[in-house]
C-alpha angles and dihedrals in degrees: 000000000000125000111271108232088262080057101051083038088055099047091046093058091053099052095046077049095047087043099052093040086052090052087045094061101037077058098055102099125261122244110254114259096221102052111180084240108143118173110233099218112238151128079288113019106251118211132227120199120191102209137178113236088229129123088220120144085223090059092037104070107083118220111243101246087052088063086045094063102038089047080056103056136086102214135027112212116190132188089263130353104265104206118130098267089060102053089047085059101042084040092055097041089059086070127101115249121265111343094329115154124188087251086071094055120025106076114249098261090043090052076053112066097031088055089054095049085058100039086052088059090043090251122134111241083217091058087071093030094117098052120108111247094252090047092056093040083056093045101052109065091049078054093094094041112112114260109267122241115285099268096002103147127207136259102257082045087050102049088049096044079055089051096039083053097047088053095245127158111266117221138164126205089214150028109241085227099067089034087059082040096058094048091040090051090070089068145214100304091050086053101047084047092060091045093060095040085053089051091054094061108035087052090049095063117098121223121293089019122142109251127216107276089041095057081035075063110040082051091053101050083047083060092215108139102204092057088049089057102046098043094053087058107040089109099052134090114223102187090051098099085217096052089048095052099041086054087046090062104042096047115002102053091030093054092049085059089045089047088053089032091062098037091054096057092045106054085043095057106015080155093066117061110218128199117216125204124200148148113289085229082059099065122037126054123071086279101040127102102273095052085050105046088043081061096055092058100282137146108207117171122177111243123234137213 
C-alpha cells in the first residue's frame, strides 16, 4: 500500500534530520594524532600531558589514549588549582599596583603604538589599562582568535571537570602566587621589552595571516615538538638579555619546580598513578620537564597512539 502524503512528509523529514545530524557529527574535530602525552615509569606508570591553555574545539577533543590515561590514574595534578578563588586571585595580581595605569608605565611611543594596534581592532586601549605590562603583552596576539564558544573551557578545565566527575584526587604542582612572582621578578624593563617585541611581529603580519596563537595551535595539533618549539618563539629575541631572562622565568625556573614537583609526588606514592597536566612549552626542549625528570632517575617514553 503506498505511503499517504503525511506519510512521504514524515519520511522526508527524517531523513533531512538523519542527514544534518550526521553532518553535525562528521564536523565535530578530530583528536590530534600526536598528543604530548609521555608515561612516567613507576610502581604504577604516571602520565604527562603537554596541554594549550585554549578553549578550541581542535584541542578539545581529547585522543583517545589521552582519556585512557587519565581514566587510569588516581590523582589529576594541574599547573595551579583552577577553582574560583584562584582565578580571583591570578586575575587581581595581574593588576598594576595602586591606581597604576599603562600609561604610567609604557613609555609614550610604546602606549602608541599598543593603543593603535587596538583601535585598529575597534578595541579601547582603557578597557585593558589596569593590567600589568607582561599580562597585556600576553593578551594581544590571542586578540584576533575567534570567540570561543559561550561556556567552552579550556583544555586544562576540561581535563580537571573529567577528573572532578570520575572522583579523582585533585592536585596542583604550584601556587598561582609564586608563578605570577617569578614573571613579575624580571621587571619592568624586561616587560616592556616583550611587549615591543610582541608589537613588532603582530603588526608585521599581512591580512588573512595566521597570527601567533593560531600557528601555536596548528604546531601543536601536528605534536612535533621542535616546531612547537620554534613557532612559539618566532617573535622573541633570544640574544636581547631582557628577552632571555623574561623567558627564564616564565619557562625555565618555573619547569625546574614542576620537574621536583613531580618527582616528589611519585616516589611518595609510587602506588597511585597520577596524571600531570601542564603547558606543551613545559615539557620538550634540554631544559623541559621530561629531560629533567629522565636526570633525576626517570624513564619517560612518549606514548603513541
Amino acid at each position: 500500500m503506498p505511503a499517504g502524503p503525511n506519510r512521504s512528509r514524515v519520511a522526508l523529514v527524517r531523513t533531512c534530520l538523519a542527514l544534518a545530524l550526521a553532518g553535525a557529527a562528521s564536523a565535530q574535530p578530530a583528536p590530534t594524532e600526536r598528543p604530548f602525552l609521555y608515561r612516567i615509569d613507576s610502581a604504577t606508570p604516571s602520565y604527562l600531558y603537554g596541554t594549550i591553555h585554549l578553549p578550541d574545539p581542535r584541542v578539545l577533543a581529547l585522543p583517545r589514549v589521552v582519556r585512557r590515561a587519565l581514566d587510569e590514574s588516581a590523582v589529576f595534578c594541574s599547573e595551579v588549582r583552577m577553582d574560583a578563588d584562584t582565578a580571583a586571585r591570578a586575575a587581581a595580581a595581574a593588576q598594576l599596583p595602586g591606581h597604576n595605569t599603562l600609561r604610567d608605565v609604557l613609555p609614550t611611543e610604546l602606549y602608541a603604538r599598543a593603543e593603535a594596534y587596538l583601535a585598529a581592532r575597534d578595541l579601547d586601549i582603557e578597557r585593558f589599562a589596569r593590567l600589568k605590562v607582561w599580562a597585556f603583552a600576553g593578551l594581544l596576539p590571542s586578540l584576533d582568535r575567534p570567540e570561543a564558544p559561550a561556556g567552552a573551557p579550556s583544555l586544562d578545565a576540561l581535563l580537571r571537570q573529567r577528573a572532578a566527575r570520575a572522583g579523582k584526587r585533585l592536585d596542583a604542582l604550584e601556587k598561582a602566587g609564586d608563578q605570577i612572582a617569578l614573571i613579575d621578578s624580571v621587571g619592568l624593563s624586561g616587560q616592556r621589552r616583550m611587549l615591543e617585541q610582541s608589537l613588532d611581529y603582530l603588526e608585521a603580519l599581512e591580512p588573512g595571516e595566521p597570527g601567533p596563537v593560531e600557528r601555536i595551535t596548528r604546531a601543536y595539533l601536528e605534536g612535533d615538538e621542535q616546531s612547537l618549539v620554534r613557532v612559539a618563539f618566532e617573535y622573541v629575541d633570544l640574544e636581547d638579555p631582557q628577552s632571555a631572562e623574561f623567558m627564564e622565568a616564565l619557562l625555565d625556573r618555573r619547569n625546574l619546580g614542576m620537574a621536583s614537583g613531580i618527582e616528589r609526588r611519585v616516589l611518595a606514592n609510587p602506588e597511585l598513578g597520577y596524571f600531570f597536566a601542564v603547558g606543551a612549552l613545559h615539557v620538550p626542549g634540554p631544559e623541559g620537564v621530561v629531560k629533567l625528570l629522565e636526570k633525576r632517575g626517570f624513564r619517560v617514553e612518549r606514548v603513541r597512539p
